[in-house]
N, C-alpha and C positions, 0 to 999 in steps of 0.2 A: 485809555484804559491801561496803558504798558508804564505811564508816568505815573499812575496809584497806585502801582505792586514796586515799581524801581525805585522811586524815594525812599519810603520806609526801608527798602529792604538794605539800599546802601546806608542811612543813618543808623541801622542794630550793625552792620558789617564795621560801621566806622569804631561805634561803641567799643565794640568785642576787640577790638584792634587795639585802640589802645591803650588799656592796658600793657599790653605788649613792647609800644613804643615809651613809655612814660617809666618801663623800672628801668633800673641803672644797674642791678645787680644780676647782671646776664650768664654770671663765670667764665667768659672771655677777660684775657688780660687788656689790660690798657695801655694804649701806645703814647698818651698825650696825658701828662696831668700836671697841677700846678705843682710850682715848687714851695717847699714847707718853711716855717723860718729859720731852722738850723743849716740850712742850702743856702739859703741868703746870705748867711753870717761867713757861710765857709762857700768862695767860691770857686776855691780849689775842686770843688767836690763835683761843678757844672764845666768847670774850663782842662778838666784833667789831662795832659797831652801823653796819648798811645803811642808810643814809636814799636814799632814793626822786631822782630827778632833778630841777631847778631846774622844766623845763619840763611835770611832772607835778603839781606842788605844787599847790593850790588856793587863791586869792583867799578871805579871808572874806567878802568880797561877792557873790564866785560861789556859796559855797552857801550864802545867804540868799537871791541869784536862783532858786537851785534849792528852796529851800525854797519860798519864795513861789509859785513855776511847780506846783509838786504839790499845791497846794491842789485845785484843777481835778480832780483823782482823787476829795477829800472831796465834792463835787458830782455825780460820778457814782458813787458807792456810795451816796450817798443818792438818786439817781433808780432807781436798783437798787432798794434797800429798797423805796422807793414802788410799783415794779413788781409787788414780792413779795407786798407789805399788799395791791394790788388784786385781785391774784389770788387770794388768799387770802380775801378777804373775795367777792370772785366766786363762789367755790366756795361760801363759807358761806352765801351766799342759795340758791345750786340745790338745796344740802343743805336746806337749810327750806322751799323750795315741794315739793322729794319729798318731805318728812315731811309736809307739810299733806295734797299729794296718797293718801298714805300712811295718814294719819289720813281723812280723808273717806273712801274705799274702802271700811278695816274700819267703818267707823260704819253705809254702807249694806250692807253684809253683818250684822252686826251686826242692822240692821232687817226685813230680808228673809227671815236666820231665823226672828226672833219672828214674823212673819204666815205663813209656813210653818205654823209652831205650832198658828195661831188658824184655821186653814184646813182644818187634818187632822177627818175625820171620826171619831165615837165608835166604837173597837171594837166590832164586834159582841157579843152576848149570849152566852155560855156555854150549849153546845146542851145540851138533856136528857141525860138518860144511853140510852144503847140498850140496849136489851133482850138480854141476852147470847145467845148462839148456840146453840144447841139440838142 
């Protein structure tokens, strides 16, 4: 029943749609169009080269200052590192006093059983047989 109302109703949905998809003249500008034949003739007009302003340009002195000035970053990604390595090697001692504390633990469990062991009393004897029921 739900497949006799959903067909029709998306083929009028598809209808009404396109329209929508099919104009061209939406009045959004256009990012992409061909080029016309007077473009072709002149390709000055596609290959046109923008250079930047006088007072944008950069000094090759200015960026050897600027190179030189960011050294200062290589210094701190290496107090970084060294932050990382201590921490890291921080961790790796707590991890080794838990495992010692860890290891000692079982060793005295470990001993505590065996004199458990040596502690336990003989089973008793295997009683006679009884004299069956009469």
């Amino acid at each position: 029943m739900k497949k006799i109302v959903l067909i029709p109703a998306a083929v009028a949905l598809m209808g009404v749609s396109a329209d929508a998809w099919a104009s061209d003249d939406d009045g959004t500008e256009a990012t992409i169009r061909l080029m016309g034949t007077a473009e072709a003739e002149m390709p000055d007009a596609v290959t046109k080269q923008i250079s930047l302003p006088d007072h944008l340009l950069l000094d090759v002195n200015d960026q050897i200052t600027t190179v030189d000035r960011a050294k200062g970053h290589g210094k701190a990604n290496e107090r970084l590192e060294n932050e990382k390595r201590n921490a890291g090697l921080s961790k790796a001692t707590a991890a080794r006093e838990q495992g010692a504390e860890m290891s000692e633990k079982a060793k005295e469990a470990r001993e505590n059983q065996g004199r458990a062991n040596d502690e336990r009393p003989d089973p008793p004897n295997r009683p006679e047989d009884p004299t069956p029921p009469r």
